[in-house]
LUMLO-45171 format. One record per residue (C-alpha): residue in one letter; x, y, z; residue number from 0. Coordinates in steps of 0.25 Angstrom, whole numbers. Example, Ala and Ser with C-alpha at 12.3 -4.5 7.8 and 13.67 -1.06 7.14 Angstrom:
LUMLO-45171
atom resn = A	east = 49	north = -18	up = 31	resi = 0
atom resn = S	east = 55	north = -4	up = 29	resi = 1
***
This chain:
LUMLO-45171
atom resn = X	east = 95	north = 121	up = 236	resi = 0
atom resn = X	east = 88	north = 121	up = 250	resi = 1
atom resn = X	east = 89	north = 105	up = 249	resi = 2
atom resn = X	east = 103	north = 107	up = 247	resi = 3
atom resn = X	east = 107	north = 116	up = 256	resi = 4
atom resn = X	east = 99	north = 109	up = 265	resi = 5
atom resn = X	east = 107	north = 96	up = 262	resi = 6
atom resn = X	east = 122	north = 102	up = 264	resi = 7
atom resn = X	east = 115	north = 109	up = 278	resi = 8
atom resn = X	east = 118	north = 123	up = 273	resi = 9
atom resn = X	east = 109	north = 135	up = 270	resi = 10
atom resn = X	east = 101	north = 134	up = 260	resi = 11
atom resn = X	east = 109	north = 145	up = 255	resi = 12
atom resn = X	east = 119	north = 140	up = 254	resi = 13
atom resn = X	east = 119	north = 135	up = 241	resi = 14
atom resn = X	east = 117	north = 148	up = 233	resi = 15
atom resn = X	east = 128	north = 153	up = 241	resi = 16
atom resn = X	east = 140	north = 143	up = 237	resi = 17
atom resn = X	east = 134	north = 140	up = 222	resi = 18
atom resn = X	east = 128	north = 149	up = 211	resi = 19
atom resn = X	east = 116	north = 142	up = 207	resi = 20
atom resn = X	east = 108	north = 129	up = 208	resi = 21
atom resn = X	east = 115	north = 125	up = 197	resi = 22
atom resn = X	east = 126	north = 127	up = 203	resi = 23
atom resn = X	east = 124	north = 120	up = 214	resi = 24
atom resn = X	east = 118	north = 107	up = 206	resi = 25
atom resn = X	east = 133	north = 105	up = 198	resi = 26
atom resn = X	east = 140	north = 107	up = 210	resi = 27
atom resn = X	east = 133	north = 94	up = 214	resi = 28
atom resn = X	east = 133	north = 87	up = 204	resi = 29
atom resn = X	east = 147	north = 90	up = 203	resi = 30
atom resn = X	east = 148	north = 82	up = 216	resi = 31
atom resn = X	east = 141	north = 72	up = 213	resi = 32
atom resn = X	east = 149	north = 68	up = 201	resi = 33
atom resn = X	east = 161	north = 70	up = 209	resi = 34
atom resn = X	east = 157	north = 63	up = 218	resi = 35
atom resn = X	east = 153	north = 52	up = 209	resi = 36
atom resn = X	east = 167	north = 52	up = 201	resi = 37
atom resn = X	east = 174	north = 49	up = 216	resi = 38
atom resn = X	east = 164	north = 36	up = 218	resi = 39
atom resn = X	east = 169	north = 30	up = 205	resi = 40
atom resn = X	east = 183	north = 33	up = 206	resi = 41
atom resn = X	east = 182	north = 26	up = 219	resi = 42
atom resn = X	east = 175	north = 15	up = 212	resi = 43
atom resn = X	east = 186	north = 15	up = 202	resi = 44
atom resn = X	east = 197	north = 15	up = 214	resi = 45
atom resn = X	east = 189	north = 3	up = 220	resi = 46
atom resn = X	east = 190	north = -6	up = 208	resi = 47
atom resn = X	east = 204	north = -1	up = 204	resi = 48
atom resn = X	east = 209	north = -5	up = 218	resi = 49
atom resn = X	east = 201	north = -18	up = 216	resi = 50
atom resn = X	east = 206	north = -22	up = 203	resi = 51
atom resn = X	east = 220	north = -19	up = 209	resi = 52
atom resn = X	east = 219	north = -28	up = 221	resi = 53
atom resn = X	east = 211	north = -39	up = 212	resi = 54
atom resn = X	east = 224	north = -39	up = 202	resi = 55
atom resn = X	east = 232	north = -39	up = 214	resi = 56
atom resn = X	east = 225	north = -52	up = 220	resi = 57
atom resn = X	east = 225	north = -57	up = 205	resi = 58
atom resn = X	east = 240	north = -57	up = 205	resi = 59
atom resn = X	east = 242	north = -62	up = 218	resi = 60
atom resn = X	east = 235	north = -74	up = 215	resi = 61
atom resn = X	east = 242	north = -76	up = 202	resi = 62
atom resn = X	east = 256	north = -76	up = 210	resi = 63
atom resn = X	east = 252	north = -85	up = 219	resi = 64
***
């Protein structure tokens, strides 16, 4: 907890007063993590949608001409 509080440049207090326990603290984190790691690959996924997009786009453009 020191380590963390230390990290975030609060109290090491600070922790035990905004969660309940250890425990708590630990999913909180992971919970971010995961968040976190669910908005990396929905950017991914955004990136090769708009890539698809713009590849069927230049597909068709040469197609026309």
């Amino acid at each position: 907890m020191r380590n963390i509080a230390a990290e975030a440049g609060i109290s090491s207090r600070t922790p035990y007063n905004l969660f309940s326990s250890k425990a708590a603290v630990l999913v909180e984190l992971l919970e971010e993590s995961i968040g976190h790691a669910f908005l990396m690959v929905n950017i991914v996924e955004s990136d090769l949608a708009v890539r698809n997009l713009l590849d069927c786009i230049g597909q068709v453009g040469e197609d026309i001409s």
